[in-house]
C-alpha positions as a Markdown table, in Angstrom:
| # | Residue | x | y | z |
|---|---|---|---|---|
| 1 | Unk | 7.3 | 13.5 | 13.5 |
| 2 | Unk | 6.2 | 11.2 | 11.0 |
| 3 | Unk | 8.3 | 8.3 | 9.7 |
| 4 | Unk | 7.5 | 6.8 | 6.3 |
| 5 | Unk | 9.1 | 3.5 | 5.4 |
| 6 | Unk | 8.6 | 3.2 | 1.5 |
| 7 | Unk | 8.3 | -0.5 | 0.8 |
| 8 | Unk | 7.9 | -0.2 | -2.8 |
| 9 | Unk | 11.2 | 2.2 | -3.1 |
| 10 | Unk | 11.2 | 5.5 | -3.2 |
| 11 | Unk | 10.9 | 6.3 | -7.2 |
| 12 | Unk | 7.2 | 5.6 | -6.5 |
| 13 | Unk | 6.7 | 7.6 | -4.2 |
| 14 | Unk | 8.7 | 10.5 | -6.2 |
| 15 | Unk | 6.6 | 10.3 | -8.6 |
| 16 | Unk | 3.4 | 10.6 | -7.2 |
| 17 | Unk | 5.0 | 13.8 | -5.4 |
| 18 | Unk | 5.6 | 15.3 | -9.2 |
| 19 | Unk | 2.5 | 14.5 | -10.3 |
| 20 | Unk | 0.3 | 15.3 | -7.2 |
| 21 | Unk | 2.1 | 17.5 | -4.8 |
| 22 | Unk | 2.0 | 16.0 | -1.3 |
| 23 | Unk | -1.5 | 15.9 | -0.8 |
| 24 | Unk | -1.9 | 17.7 | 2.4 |
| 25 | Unk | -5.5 | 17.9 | 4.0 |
| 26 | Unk | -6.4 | 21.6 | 5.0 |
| 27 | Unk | -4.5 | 21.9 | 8.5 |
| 28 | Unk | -1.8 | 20.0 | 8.8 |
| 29 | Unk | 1.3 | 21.4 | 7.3 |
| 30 | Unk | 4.3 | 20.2 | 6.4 |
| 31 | Unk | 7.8 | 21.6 | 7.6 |
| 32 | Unk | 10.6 | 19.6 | 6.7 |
| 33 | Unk | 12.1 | 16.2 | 5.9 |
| 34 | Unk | 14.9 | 14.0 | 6.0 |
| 35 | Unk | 15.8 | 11.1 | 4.0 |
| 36 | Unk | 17.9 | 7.8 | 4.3 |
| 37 | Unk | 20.5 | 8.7 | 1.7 |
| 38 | Unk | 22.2 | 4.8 | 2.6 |
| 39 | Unk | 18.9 | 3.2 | 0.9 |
| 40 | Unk | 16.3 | 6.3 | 0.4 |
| 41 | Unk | 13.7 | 4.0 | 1.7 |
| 42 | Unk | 13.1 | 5.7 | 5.1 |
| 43 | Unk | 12.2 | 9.8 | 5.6 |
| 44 | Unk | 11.7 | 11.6 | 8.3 |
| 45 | Unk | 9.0 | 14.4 | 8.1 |
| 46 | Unk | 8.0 | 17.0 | 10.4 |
| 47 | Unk | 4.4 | 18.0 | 10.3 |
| 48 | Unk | 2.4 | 20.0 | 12.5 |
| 49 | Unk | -1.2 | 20.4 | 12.8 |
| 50 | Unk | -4.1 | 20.2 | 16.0 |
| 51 | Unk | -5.9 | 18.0 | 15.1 |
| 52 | Unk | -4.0 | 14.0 | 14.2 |
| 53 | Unk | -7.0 | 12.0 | 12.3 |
| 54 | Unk | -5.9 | 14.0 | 9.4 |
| 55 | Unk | -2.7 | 12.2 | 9.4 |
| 56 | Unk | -5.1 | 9.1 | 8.2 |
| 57 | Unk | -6.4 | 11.5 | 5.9 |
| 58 | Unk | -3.4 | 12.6 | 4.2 |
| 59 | Unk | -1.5 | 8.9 | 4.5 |
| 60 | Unk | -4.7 | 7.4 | 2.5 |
| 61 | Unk | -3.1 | 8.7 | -0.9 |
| 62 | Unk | 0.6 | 6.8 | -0.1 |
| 63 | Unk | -0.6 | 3.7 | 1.9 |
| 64 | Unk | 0.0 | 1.8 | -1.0 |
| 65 | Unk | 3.2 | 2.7 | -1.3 |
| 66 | Unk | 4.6 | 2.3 | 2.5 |
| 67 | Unk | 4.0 | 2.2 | 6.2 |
| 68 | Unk | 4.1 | 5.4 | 8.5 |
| 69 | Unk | 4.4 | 6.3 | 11.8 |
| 70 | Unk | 3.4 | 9.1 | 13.5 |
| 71 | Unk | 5.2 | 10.4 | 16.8 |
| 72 | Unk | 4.0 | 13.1 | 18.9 |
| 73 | Unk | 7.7 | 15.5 | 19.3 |
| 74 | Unk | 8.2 | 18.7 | 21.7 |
| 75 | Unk | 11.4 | 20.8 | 21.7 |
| 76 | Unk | 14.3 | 19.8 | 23.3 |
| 77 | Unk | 13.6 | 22.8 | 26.1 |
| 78 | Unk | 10.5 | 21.5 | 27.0 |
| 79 | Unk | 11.8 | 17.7 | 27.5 |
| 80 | Unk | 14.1 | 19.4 | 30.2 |
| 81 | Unk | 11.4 | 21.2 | 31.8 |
| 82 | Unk | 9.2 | 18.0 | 31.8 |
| 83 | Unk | 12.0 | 16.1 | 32.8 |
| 84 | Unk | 13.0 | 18.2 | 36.2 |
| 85 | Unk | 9.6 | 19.2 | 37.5 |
């Protein structure tokens, strides 16, 4: 899970998007996101790939334009497993 926090606002970031696509390396693919519709200054993204330095990769062509984090998820079905072994 990656969350962006756009520090510029988010009509930057828009339009880079319209203009350039999301600039995904080869390998890690995007599946979804989620926005802050209160301030639209936060999204949510969930990515997947097996290798994480191309996170750095890809987030070289925004860092200008916010902070991210990245945050390793598993499904709620394996939490549970982990959690009563």
């Amino acid at each position: 899970m990656v969350i962006e926090h756009f520090t510029k606002g988010a009509r930057p970031v828009y339009e880079r998007a319209r203009e350039r696509g999301r600039m995904l390396p080869e390998g890690l693919a995007y599946i979804d996101s989620w926005i802050d519709e209160r301030t639209l200054d936060r999204c949510w993204q969930l990515m997947e790939t097996d290798d994480p330095a191309l996170f750095d990769e890809w987030f070289s062509h925004w860092s200008d334009l916010g902070t991210i984090e990245v945050v390793p998820v598993i499904g709620s079905a394996e939490a549970g497993e982990r959690a009563l072994a």
